[in-house]
C-alpha positions, 0 to 999 in steps of 0.5 A: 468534450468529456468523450474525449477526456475519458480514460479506462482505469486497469485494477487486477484488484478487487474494488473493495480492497484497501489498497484501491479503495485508499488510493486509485479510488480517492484520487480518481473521486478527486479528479472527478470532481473536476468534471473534466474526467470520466473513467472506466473502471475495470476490477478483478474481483476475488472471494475474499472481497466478494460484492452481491450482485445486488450490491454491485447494481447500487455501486454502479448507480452510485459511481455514475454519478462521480463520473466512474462506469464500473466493469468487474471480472472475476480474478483467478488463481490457484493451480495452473497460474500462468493458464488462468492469468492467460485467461484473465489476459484474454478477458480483459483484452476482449473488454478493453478494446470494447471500451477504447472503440466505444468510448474513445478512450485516450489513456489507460491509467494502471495500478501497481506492476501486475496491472501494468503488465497487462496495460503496457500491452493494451495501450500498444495494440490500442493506441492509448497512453499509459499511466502506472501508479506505484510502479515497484518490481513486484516479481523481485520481491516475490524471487527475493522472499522465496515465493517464486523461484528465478528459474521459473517462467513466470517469475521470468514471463513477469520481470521481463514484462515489468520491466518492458511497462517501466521503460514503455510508459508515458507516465511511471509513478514510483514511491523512491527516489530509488526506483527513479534512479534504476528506471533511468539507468533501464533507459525509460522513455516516459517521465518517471516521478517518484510518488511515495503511496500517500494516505489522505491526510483529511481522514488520517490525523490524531483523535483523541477521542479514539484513543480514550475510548480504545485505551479505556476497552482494552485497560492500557492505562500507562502502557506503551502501545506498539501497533502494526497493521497489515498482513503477515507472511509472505512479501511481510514478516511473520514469527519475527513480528512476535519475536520482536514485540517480545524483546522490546517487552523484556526491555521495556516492561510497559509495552503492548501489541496492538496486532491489526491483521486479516490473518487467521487469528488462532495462527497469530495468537498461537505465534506470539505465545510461541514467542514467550509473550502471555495473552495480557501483553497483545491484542489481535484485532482482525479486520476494522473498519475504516475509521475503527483503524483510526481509532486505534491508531490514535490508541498506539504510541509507535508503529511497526513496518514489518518489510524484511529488508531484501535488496529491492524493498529499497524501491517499496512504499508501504502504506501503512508508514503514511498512515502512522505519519499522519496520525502522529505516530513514530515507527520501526523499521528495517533499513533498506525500505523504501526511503522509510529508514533515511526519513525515520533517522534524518527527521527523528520519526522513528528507528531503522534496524537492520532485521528485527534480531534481539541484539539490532533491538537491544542497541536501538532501545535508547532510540525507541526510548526516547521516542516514546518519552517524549512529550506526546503534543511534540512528537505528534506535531513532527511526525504530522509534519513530515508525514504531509511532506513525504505521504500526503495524498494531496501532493498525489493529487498535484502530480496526476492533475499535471499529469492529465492537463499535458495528456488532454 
């Protein structure tokens, strides 16, 4: 029977990036458990998350036993990227249809709208059904920020195929109700959830513990810790992140920044000097561990989301608001992301502005206030709460087992 419930799992990843590691990864563990499922995992590995040879061979032993056989490739870019992702096409290609006639795979389960590009295409030539988690117009955000050009032929070579893999697949899962709606407008042919990026709320949750133990190492006695995790730059703000962690510090003299990026750190230290703020008020971690990120999570007061608000974020989920969630935290920001913004203003969570200026900062201060003096047992109950309702990986996991109950 298992040959039968198998299904080939497209990542244009890298297996030990967070993103795939906090969320395809635990949900497949989840319905592997079942001992329903088995999976065929194809990752594109880049350097920066680069696996010994040696390391691979113990992970694939490891992953067998979940019921997951691992194939990495490796993910090129660079000069010339429309030849190079051709070639990665032509790679995969090769590979997925080894798998589908030798494993007799039904379902090719894609994540995020790259992979899907890819998918939509294998499961066409391959006969399979097609599952995409995290749908989001990625090429919009690209064009939108700058970072691709409209006239360009692959910011055209990849909307059109994104929006070809929205309308095409048996199963779209997308974080808002906002891409729900503009999916059905293109005339999708499958079903389209809205699936907001979840975090696992049995690994996310306040420690009070890690808050002493972070609170005591960098000296925060009676501060307010602002926290952001992420990248900066590029699909994120970057100077404007400093510029407002320096209003809020001229407004509110307790303030500190906790800074938790895989960004160089001599370029984000030399940022936020630039902004005016003194080496005292901020700390710049670098890469953490997966449970140091809780630590220091438990460690803030409220957390920032450092989405510029151009017309498609609307359709963005970012992880890291679930993570604030469910660790108790409020958050900051900009209206128009996601569904981020009505939650933070509807269920008292957090503040939305509209860009991250002195002057939206200055008449949200009253907001921001409040939510740091109130009493911290309360605010971290509501935030838990809605957090569970709205970025929950189990209500995921719910989604995907109906999923795969109707497909098999």
């Amino acid at each position: 029977m298992l040959k039968y419930n198998s299904t080939l799992v497209l990542i244009y990843n890298s297996f030990n990036d967070p993103l795939f590691q906090n969320l395809v990864f635990k949900y497949l563990k989840t319905l592997g458990k079942t001992n329903k499922y088995i999976f065929y995992l194809v990752t594109f590995e880049q350097e920066y998350f680069s696996i010994s040879e040696n390391e691979k061979r113990k992970l694939r032993k490891n992953l067998i036993k979940v019921g997951i056989y691992w194939y990495p490739l490796n993910y090129h870019t660079g000069n010339f990227l429309l030849f190079k992702k051709l070639y990665d096409f032509l790679n995969v290609l090769f590979l997925i249809g080894k798998i589908r006639l030798s494993k007799n795979t039904k379902v090719i389960f894609a994540f995020t709208n790259i992979a899907a590009s890819f998918g939509i295409i294998f499961s066409k030539i391959f006969s399979m059904k097609m599952i995409v988690y995290s749908y989001e117009p990625h090429s919009s955000f690209l064009a939108e920020l700058n970072i691709w050009s409209k006239k360009s032929l692959k910011y055209k070579l990849l909307n059109s195929i994104e929006k070809f893999s929205g309308i095409h697949g048996d199963y779209i899962l997308t974080g808002t109700k906002h891409m729900v709606r503009q999916l059905k407008n293109w005339g999708a042919k499958g079903k389209v959830i809205r699936a907001p990026t979840s975090v696992d709320e049995f690994e996310y949750y306040f420690r009070e513990e890690g808050r002493k133990k972070i609170r005591e190492r960098l000296q925060l006695f009676n501060k307010d810790v602002l926290i952001y995790i992420g990248k900066l730059g590029d699909l994120y703000y970057k100077d404007e992140v400093a510029d407002l962690c320096k209003s809020l510090l001229d407004l509110r003299h307790k303030f500190f920044f906790i800074i938790v990026t895989s960004n160089n750190y001599d370029e984000i230290k030399e940022i936020f000097k630039n902004s005016g703020l003194d080496s005292k008020d901020f700390y710049i971690t670098g890469n953490l561990t997966y449970d140091e990120v809780k630590d220091y999570l438990s460690a803030a007061d409220i957390g920032l989301s450092a989405v510029p608000p151009t017309p498609s974020q609307r359709f963005r989920s970012p992880t890291k608001v679930g993570e604030y969630l469910l660790c108790g935290l409020p958050y900051i920001t900009c209206r128009g992301i996601s569904e981020d913004d009505s939650y933070a203003e509807k269920y008292n969570v957090g503040v939305a502005l509209d860009n991250f200026n002195d002057e939206n900062i200055q008449a949200s201060i009253n907001k921001i206030n409040f939510l740091l003096d109130e009493d911290k047992t309360i605010i971290r109950k509501r935030c838990r709460e809605v957090g569970l309702a709205y970025r929950a990986k189990s209500n995921v996991d719910k989604i995907l087992s109906k999923i795969y109950s109707e497909i098999f």
